[in-house]
DRENLOFI-535237 format. One record per residue (C-alpha): residue in one letter; x, y, z. Coordinates in Angstrom, 1 decimal, always signed. Example, Ala and Ser with C-alpha at 12.3 -4.5 7.8 and 13.67 -1.06 7.14 Angstrom:
2
+----+--------+--------+--------+
: aa :      X :      Y :      Z :
+----+--------+--------+--------+
:  a :  +12.3 :   -4.5 :   +7.8 :
:  s :  +13.7 :   -1.1 :   +7.1 :
+----+--------+--------+--------+
//
This chain:
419
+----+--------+--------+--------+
: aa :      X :      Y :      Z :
+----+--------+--------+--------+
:  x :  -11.6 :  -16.7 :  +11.8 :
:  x :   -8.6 :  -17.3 :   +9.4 :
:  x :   -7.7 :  -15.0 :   +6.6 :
:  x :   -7.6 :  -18.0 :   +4.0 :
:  x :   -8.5 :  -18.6 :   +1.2 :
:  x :   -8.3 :  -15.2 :   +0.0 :
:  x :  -11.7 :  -13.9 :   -0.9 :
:  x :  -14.8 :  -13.5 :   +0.3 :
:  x :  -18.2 :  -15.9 :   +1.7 :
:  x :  -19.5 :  -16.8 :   -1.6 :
:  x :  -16.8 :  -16.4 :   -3.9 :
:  x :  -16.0 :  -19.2 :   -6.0 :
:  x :  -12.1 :  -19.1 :   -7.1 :
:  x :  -11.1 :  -19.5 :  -10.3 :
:  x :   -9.4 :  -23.3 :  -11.3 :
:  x :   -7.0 :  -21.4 :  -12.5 :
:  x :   -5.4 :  -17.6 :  -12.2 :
:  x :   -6.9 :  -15.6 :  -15.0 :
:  x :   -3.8 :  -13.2 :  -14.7 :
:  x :   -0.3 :  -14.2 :  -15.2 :
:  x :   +2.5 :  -11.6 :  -14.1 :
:  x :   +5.4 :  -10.2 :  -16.9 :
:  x :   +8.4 :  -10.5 :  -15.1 :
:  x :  +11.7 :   -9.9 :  -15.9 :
:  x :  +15.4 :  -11.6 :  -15.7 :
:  x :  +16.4 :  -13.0 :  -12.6 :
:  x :  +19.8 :  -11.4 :  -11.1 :
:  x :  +22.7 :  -13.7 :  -11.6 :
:  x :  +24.0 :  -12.7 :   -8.1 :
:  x :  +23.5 :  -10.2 :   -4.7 :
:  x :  +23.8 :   -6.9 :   -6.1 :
:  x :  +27.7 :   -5.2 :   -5.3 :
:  x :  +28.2 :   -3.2 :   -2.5 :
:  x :  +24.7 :   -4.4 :   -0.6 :
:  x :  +24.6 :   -7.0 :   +2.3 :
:  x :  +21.5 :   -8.3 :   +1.5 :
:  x :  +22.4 :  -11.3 :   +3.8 :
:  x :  +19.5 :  -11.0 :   +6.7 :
:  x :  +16.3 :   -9.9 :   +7.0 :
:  x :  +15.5 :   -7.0 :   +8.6 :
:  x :  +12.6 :   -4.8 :  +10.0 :
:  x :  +13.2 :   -0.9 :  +10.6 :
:  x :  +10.6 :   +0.4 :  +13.7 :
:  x :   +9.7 :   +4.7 :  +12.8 :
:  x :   +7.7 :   +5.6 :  +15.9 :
:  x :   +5.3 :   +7.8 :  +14.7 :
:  x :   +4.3 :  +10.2 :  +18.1 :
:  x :   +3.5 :   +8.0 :  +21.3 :
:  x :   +1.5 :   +5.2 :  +20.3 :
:  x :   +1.4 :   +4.7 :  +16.9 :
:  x :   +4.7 :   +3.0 :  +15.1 :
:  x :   +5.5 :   +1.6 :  +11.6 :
:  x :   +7.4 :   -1.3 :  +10.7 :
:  x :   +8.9 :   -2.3 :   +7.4 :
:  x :  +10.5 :   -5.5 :   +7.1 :
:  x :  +13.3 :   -6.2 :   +3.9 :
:  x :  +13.6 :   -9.7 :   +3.1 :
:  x :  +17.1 :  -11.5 :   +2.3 :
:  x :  +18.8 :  -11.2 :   -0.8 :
:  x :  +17.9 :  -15.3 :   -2.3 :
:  x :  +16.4 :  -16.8 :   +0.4 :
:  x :  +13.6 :  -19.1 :   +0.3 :
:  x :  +10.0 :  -17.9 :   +1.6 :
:  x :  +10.1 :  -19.9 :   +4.7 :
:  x :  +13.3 :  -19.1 :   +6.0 :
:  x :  +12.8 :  -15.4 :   +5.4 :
:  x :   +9.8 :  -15.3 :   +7.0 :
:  x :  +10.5 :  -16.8 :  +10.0 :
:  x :  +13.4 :  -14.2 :  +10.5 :
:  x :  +11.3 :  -11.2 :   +9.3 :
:  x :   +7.5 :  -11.8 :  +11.5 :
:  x :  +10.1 :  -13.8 :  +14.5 :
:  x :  +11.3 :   -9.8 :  +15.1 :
:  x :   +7.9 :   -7.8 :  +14.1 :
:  x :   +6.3 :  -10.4 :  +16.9 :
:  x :   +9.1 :   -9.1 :  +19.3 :
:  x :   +8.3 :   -5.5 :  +18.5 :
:  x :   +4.4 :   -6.0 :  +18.7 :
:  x :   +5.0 :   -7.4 :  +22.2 :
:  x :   +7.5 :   -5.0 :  +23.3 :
:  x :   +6.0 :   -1.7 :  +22.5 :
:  x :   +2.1 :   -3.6 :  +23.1 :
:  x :   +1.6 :   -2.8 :  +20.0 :
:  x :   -1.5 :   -4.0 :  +17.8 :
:  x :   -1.6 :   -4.2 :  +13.6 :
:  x :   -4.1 :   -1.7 :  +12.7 :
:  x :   -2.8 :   -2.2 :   +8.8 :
:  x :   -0.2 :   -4.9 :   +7.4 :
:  x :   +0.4 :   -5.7 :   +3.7 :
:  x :   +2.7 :   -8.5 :   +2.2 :
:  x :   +4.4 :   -8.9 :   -0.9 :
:  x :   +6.2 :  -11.5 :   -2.4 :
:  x :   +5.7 :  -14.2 :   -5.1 :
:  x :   +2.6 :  -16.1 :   -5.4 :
:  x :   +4.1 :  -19.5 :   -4.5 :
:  x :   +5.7 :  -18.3 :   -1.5 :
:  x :   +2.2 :  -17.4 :   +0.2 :
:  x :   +1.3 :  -21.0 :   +1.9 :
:  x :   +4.9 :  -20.3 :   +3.3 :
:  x :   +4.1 :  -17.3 :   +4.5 :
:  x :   +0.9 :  -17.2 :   +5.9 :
:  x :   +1.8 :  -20.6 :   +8.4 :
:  x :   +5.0 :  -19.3 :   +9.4 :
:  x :   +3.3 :  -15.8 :  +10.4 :
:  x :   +0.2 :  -17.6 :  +12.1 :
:  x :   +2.3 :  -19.9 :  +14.4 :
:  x :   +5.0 :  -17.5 :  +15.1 :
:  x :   +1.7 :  -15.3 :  +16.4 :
:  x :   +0.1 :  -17.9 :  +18.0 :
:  x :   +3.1 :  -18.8 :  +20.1 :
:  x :   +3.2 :  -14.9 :  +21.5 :
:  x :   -0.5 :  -14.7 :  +21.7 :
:  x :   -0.6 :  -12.2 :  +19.2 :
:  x :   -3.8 :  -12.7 :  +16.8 :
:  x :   -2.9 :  -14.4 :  +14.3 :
:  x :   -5.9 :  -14.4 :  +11.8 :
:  x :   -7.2 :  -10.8 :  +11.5 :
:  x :   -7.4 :   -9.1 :   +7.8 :
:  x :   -4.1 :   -8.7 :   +5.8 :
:  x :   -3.6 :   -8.1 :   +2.6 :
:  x :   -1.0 :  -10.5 :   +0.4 :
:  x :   +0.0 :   -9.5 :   -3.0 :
:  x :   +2.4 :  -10.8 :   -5.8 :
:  x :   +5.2 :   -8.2 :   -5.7 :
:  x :   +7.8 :  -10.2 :   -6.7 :
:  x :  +11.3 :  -10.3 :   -4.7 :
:  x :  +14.5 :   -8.7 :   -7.3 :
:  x :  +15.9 :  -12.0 :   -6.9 :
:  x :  +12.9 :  -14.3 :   -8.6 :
:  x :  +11.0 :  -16.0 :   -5.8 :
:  x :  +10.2 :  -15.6 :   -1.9 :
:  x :   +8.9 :  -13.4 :   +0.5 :
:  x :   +9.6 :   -9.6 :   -0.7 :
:  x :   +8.5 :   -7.9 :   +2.3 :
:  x :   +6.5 :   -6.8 :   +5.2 :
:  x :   +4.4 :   -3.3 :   +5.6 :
:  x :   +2.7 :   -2.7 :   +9.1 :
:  x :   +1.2 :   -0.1 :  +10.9 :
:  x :   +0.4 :   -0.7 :  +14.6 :
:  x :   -1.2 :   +1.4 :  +17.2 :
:  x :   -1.8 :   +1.1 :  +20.7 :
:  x :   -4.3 :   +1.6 :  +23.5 :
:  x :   -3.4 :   +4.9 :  +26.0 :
:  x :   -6.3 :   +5.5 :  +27.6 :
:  x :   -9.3 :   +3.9 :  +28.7 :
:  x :  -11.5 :   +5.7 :  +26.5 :
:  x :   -9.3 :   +4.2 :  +23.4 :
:  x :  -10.5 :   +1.6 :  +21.0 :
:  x :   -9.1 :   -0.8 :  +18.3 :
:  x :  -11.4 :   -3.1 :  +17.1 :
:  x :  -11.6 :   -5.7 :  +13.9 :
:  x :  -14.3 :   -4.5 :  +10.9 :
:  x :  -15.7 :   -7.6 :   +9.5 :
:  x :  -18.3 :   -7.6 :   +6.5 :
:  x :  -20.5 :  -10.9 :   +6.5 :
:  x :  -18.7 :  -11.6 :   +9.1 :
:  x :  -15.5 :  -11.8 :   +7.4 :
:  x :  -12.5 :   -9.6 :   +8.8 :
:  x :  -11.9 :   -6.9 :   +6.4 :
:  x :   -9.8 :   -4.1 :   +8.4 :
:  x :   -9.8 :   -2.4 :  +11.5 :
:  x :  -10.9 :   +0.9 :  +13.1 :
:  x :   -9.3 :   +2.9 :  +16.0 :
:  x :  -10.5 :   +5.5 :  +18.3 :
:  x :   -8.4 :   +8.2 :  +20.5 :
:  x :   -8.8 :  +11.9 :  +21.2 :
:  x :  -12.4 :  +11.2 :  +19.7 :
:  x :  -10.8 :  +10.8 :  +16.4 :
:  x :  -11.4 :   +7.3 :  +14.2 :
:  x :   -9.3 :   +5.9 :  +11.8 :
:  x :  -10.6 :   +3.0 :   +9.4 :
:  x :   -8.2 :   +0.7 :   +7.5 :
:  x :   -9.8 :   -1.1 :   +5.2 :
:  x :   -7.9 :   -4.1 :   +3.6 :
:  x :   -7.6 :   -6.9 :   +0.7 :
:  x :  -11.2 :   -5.7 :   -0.4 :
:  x :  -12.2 :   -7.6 :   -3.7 :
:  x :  -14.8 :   -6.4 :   -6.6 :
:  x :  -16.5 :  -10.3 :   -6.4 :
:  x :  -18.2 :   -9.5 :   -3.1 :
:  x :  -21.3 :   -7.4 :   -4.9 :
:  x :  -23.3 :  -10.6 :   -7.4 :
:  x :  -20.6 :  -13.2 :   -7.8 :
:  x :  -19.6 :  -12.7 :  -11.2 :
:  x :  -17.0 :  -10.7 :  -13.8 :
:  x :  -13.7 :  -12.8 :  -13.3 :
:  x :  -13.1 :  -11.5 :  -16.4 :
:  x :  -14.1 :   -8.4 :  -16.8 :
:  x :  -11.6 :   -6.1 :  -14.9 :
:  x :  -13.6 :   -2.9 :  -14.8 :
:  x :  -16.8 :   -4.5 :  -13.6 :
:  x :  -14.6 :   -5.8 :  -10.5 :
:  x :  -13.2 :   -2.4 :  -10.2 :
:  x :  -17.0 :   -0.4 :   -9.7 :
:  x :  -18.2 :   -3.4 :   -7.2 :
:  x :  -15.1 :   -3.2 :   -5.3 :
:  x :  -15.6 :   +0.3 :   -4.8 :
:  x :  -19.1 :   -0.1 :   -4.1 :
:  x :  -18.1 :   -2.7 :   -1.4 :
:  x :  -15.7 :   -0.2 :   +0.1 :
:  x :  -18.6 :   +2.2 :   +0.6 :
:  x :  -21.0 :   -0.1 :   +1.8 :
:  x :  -18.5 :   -1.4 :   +4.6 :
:  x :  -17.6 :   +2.3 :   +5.4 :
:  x :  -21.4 :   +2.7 :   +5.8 :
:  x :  -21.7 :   -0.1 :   +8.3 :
:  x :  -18.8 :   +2.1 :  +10.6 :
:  x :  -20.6 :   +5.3 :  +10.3 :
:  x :  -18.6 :   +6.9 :   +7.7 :
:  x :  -18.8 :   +7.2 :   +3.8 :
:  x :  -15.9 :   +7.2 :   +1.1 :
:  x :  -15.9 :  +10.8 :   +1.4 :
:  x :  -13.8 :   +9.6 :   +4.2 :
:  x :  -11.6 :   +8.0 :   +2.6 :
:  x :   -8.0 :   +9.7 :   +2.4 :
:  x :   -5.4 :   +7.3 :   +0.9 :
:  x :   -5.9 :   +3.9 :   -1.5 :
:  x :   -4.0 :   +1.1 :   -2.8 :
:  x :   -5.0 :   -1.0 :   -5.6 :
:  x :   -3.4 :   -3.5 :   -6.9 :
:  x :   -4.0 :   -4.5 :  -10.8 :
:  x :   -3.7 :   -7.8 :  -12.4 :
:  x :   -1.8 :   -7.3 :  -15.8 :
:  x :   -2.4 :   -3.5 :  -14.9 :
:  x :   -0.9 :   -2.6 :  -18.4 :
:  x :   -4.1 :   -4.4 :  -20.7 :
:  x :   -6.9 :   -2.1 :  -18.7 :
:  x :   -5.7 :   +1.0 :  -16.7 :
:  x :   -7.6 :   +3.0 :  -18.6 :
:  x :  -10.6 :   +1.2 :  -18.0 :
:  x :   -9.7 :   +1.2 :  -14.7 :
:  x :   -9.0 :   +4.7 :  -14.3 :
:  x :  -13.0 :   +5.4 :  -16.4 :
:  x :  -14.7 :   +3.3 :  -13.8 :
:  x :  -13.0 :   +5.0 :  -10.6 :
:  x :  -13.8 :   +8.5 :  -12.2 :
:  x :  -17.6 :   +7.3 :  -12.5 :
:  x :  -17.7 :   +6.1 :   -9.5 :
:  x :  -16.4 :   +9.1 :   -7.5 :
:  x :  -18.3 :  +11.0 :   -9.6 :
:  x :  -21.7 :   +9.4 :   -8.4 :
:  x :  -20.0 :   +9.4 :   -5.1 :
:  x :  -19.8 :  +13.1 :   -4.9 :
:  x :  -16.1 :  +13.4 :   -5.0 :
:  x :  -16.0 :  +15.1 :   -8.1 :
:  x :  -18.6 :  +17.2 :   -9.8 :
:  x :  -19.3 :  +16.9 :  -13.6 :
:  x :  -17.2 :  +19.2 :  -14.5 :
:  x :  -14.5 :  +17.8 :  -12.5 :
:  x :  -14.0 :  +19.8 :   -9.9 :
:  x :  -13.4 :  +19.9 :   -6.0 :
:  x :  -10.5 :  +18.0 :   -6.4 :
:  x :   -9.2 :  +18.4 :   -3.1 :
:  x :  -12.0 :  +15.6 :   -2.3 :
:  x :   -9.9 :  +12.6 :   -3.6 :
:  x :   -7.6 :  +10.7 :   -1.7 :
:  x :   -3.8 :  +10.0 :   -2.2 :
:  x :   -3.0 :   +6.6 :   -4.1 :
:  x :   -1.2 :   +3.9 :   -5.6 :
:  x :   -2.4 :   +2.3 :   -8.4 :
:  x :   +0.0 :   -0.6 :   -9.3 :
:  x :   +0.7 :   -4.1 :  -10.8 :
:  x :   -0.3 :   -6.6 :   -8.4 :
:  x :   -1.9 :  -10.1 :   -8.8 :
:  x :   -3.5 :  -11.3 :   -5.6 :
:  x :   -4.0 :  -15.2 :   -4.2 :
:  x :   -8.0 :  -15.1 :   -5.5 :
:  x :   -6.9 :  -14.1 :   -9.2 :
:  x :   -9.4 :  -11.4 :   -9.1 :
:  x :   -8.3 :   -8.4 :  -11.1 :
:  x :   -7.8 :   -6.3 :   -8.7 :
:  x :   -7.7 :   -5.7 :   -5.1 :
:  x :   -8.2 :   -2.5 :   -2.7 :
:  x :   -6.9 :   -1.2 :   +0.5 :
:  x :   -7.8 :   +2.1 :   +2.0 :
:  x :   -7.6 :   +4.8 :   +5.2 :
:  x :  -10.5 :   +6.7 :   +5.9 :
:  x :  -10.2 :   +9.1 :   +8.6 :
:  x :  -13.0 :  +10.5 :  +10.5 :
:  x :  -12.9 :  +13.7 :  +13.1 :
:  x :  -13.8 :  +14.5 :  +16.3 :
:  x :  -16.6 :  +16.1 :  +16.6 :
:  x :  -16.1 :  +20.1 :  +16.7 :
:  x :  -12.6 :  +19.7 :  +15.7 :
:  x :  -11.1 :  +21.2 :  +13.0 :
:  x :  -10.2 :  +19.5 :   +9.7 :
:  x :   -7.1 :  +16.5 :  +10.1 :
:  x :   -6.5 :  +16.3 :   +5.9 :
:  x :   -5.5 :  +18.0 :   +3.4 :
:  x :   -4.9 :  +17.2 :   +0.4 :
:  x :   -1.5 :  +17.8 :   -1.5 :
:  x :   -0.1 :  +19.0 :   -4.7 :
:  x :   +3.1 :  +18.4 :   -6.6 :
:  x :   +5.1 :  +21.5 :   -7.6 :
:  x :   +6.2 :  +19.8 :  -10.7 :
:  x :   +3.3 :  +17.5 :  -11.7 :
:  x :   +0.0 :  +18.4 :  -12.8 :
:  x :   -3.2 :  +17.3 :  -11.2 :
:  x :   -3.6 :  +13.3 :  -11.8 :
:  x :   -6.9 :  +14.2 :  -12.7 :
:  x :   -5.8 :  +16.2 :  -15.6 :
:  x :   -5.1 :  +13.0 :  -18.0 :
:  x :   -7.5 :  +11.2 :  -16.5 :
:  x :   -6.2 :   +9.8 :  -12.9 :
:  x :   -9.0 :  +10.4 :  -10.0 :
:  x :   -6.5 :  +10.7 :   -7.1 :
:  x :   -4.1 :  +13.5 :   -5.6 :
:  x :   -0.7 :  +13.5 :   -5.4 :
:  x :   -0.7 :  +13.5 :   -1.3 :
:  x :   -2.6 :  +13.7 :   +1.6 :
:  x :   -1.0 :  +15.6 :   +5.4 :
:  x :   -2.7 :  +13.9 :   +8.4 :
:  x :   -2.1 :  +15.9 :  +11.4 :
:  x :   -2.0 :  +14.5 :  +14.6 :
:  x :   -1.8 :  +15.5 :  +18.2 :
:  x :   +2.2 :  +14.2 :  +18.2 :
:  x :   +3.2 :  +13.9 :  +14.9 :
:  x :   +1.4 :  +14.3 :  +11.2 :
:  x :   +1.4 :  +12.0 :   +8.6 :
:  x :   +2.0 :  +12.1 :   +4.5 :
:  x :   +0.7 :   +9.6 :   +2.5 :
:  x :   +2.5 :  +10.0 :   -0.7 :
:  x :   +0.6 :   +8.9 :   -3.5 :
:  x :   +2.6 :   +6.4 :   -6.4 :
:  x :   +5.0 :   +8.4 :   -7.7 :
:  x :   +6.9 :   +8.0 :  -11.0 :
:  x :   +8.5 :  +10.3 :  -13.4 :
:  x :   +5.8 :  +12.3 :  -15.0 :
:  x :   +6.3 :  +16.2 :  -16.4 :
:  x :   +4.1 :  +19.2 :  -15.4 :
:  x :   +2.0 :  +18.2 :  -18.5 :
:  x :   +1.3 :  +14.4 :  -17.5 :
:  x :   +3.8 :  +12.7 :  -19.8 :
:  x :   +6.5 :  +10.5 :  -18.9 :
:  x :  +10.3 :  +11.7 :  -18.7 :
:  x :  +13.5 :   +9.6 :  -19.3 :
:  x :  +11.9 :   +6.5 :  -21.5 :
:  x :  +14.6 :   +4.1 :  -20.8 :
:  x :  +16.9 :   +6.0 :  -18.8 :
:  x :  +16.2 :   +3.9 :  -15.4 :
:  x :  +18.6 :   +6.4 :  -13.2 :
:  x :  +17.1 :   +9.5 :  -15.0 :
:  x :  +13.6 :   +8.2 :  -13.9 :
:  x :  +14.3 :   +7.2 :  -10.2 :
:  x :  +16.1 :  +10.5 :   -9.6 :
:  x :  +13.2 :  +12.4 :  -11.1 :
:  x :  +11.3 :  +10.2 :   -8.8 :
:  x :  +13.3 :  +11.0 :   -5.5 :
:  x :  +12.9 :  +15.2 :   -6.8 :
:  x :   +9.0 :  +15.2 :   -7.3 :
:  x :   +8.3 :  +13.5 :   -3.7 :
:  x :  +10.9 :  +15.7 :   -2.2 :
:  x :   +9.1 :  +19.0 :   -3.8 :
:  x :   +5.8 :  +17.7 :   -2.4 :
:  x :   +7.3 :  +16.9 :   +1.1 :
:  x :   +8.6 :  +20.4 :   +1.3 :
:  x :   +5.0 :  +21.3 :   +2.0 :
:  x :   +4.8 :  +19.6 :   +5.0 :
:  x :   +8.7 :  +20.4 :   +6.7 :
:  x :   +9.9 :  +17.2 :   +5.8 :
:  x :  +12.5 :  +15.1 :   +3.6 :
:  x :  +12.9 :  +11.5 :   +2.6 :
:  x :  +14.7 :  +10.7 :   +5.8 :
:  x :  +11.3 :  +11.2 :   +7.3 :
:  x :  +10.2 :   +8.2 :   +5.4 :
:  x :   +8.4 :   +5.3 :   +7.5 :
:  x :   +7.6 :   +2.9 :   +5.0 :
:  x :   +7.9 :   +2.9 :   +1.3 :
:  x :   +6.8 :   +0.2 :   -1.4 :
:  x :   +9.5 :   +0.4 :   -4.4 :
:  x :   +8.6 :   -0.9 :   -7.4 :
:  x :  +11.2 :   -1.6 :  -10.5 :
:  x :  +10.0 :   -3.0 :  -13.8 :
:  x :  +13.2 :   -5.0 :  -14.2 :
:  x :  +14.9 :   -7.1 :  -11.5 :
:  x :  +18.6 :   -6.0 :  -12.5 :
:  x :  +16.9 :   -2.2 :  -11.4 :
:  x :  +16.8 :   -3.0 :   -7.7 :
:  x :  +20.4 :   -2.7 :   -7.6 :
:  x :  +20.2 :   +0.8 :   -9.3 :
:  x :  +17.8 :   +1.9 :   -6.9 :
:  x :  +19.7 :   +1.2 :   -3.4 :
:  x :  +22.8 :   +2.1 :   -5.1 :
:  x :  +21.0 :   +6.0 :   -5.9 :
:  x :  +19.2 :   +6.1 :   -2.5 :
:  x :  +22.8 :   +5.3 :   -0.3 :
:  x :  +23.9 :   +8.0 :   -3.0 :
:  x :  +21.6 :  +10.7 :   -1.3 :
:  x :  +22.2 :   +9.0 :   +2.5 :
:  x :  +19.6 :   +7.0 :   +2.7 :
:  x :  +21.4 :   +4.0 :   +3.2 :
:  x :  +18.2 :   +2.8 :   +5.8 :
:  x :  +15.4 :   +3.9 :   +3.8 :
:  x :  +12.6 :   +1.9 :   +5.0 :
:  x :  +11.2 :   +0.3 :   +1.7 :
:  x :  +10.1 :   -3.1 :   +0.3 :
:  x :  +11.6 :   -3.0 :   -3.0 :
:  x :   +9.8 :   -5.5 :   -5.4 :
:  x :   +9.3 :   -6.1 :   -9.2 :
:  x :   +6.1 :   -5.4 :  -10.8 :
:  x :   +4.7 :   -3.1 :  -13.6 :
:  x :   +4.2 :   +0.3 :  -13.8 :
:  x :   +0.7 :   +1.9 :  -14.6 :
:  x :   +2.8 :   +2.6 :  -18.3 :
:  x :   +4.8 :   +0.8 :  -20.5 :
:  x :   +7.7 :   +3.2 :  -20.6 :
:  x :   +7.8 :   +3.9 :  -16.7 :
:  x :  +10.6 :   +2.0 :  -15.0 :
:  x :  +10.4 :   +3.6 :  -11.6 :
:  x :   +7.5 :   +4.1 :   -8.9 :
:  x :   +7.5 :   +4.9 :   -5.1 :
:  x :   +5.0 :   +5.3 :   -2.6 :
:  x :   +5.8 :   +6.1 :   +0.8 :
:  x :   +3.8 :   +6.9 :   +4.3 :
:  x :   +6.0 :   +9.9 :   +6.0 :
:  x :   +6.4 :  +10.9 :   +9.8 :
:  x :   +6.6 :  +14.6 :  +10.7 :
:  x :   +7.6 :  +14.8 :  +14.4 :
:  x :   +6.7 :  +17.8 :  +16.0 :
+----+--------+--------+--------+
//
């Protein structure tokens, strides 16, 4: 079944998008001292079987040509290692997604790769104006007989995947959309936000588990400034009534790691959702834990349901989701307001005290989304991460607001701890 149009059986798309991105000044030229000339994709194996790829597009190339270069070498990789996509997300402009998605589908097809299972594309927009930004994946493979990936579908429509080893299951749930539950609210943000987490629980259902599952989530906001707080209300509620949090406010260590971040999706729905939900074997001791920052207060403190990390451990290696990061104080409120290299080395220092927790550094990063409120701050970024040696930082970097007007800086990142 193919992934397009972007939303659900049912859905009706809007003639026009209801959400229209703020974006900044183009670059004149390739930032100095980078050779963003190619397109490339860094492979972090992530203990025997499991393997992450993050693909950088080229510095002012069009969508077409950068994604034949950039899913031309993740196809080689799937193949070589047998790997399958248990979780792939896209970013780029909007125009360049009819690019995109036929360039990735016959580039597939030709390998006999599948070609139309869930993915999720959103509008994070390259540095240099248009194009194909880049490429997250996670991929997994089969070891044993007793192993399983399979697709999750939800009125019949592909929606994520779920895989099985060691008796353990791990669901990815992806491009989930709040117009599945009664067909209506294109413009009413928060009322998308409750039914798409309501539809996220109700597919998790139909796999056996519940969002008490649930570990780490992305959403991505349409004009994110205009209604995070509304937002932010109807996610509290929500896990509230989902027993995440008590009405006091409490057990904290219930909510998942996340990113909550602008991004404008092909539908024009106001926001979109993906998640990980983990669920044990049976008899086996707790895989999660949740996270704190050393230097940051509990998001929940000003009004954020989420923590600030989650540690997956696995048989060969554990995992750290690290939740969007920006430059927030120990009292919630935002440091160095238009300092741009104040605010990403703050950045770098808060998820380096939280991956001291789990033995590991920002070398150990897999993947990482990179966001910069202004264009001509990509080029501060890579010039401040070669500063601290990591020159090969696997990260899409992209353009797109911040959950406040004054931050200029976020990063998420998924980490591998070898042991």
């Amino acid at each position: 079944m193919s992934t397009e149009p972007a939303i659900y059986p049912g859905q009706k798309a809007p003639s026009r998008p209801l959400w229209r991105f703020k974006g900044g000044q183009k670059p004149a030229s390739i930032p100095c001292g980078l050779s963003q000339t190619a397109a490339t994709v860094r492979v972090t194996e992530a203990g025997r079987g499991q393997a992450y790829l993050a693909a950088a597009g080229a510095w002012g190339q069009n969508a077409a040509q950068t994604a034949g270069a950039v899913y031309l070498e993740i196809a080689r990789e799937l193949k070589k290692r047998d790997l399958q996509i248990l979780h792939e997300r896209v970013f780029g402009s909007l125009a360049a997604w009819p690019a995109v998605r036929s360039v990735r589908r016959r580039l597939f097809q030709s390998r006999g790769l599948e070609a139309d299972g869930p993915l999720t594309y959103i509008e994070g927009r390259p540095p240099w104006g248009k194009g194909l930004s880049g490429v997250i994946i996670r991929a997994v493979r089969k070891r044993k007989a007793t192993d399983q990936i399979w697709t999750i579908r939800h009125q019949g429509w592909p929606v994520g995947r779920g895989w099985q080893r060691h008796g353990h299951t791990t669901l990815i749930l992806q491009n989930l959309q709040g117009m599945g539950l009664g067909g209506n609210g294109w413009d009413r943000p928060a009322l998308q936000a409750r039914q798409l987490l309501a539809l996220a629980n109700r597919v998790l259902r139909e796999q056996g588990a519940s969002y008490r599952d649930v570990v780490r989530t992305w959403f991505y906001l349409a004009d994110i400034l205009s209604w995070y707080p509304d937002f932010n209300q109807a996610r509290t509620e929500t896990y509230r009534h989902f027993g995440l949090l008590s009405q006091e406010g409490e057990n904290r260590r219930k909510l998942p790691a996340s990113t909550g971040i602008q991004g404008i999706i092909p539908s024009g729905a106001a926001c979109a959702m993906d998640l990980t939900a983990v669920i044990p074997a049976e008899n086996s001791p707790p895989q999660v834990r949740q996270l704190s920052s050393p230097g940051q207060p509990e998001a929940l403190t000003y009004g954020s349901a989420f923590s600030r990390g989650a540690l997956l451990t696995e048989p060969e290696a554990s995992l750290v989701q690290v939740s969007g990061t920006a430059a927030i104080d120990e009292h919630g409120q935002s440091l160095h307001l238009t300092d741009i290299r104040a605010q990403i080395a703050c950045t770098f220092d808060k998820i380096q005290a939280l991956l001291d927790q789990a033995g590991a550094t920002l070398a150990d990063v897999a993947a990482a989304s990179v966001f910069v409120k202004h264009p001509q701050h990509a080029q501060v970024y890579w010039e401040m991460a070669a500063a601290r040696g990591l020159h090969d930082l696997p990260a899409v970097v992209m353009v797109a607001d911040v959950c406040r007007e004054e931050l200029l800086f976020e990063m998420d990142a998924e980490v591998v701890v070898k042991k």
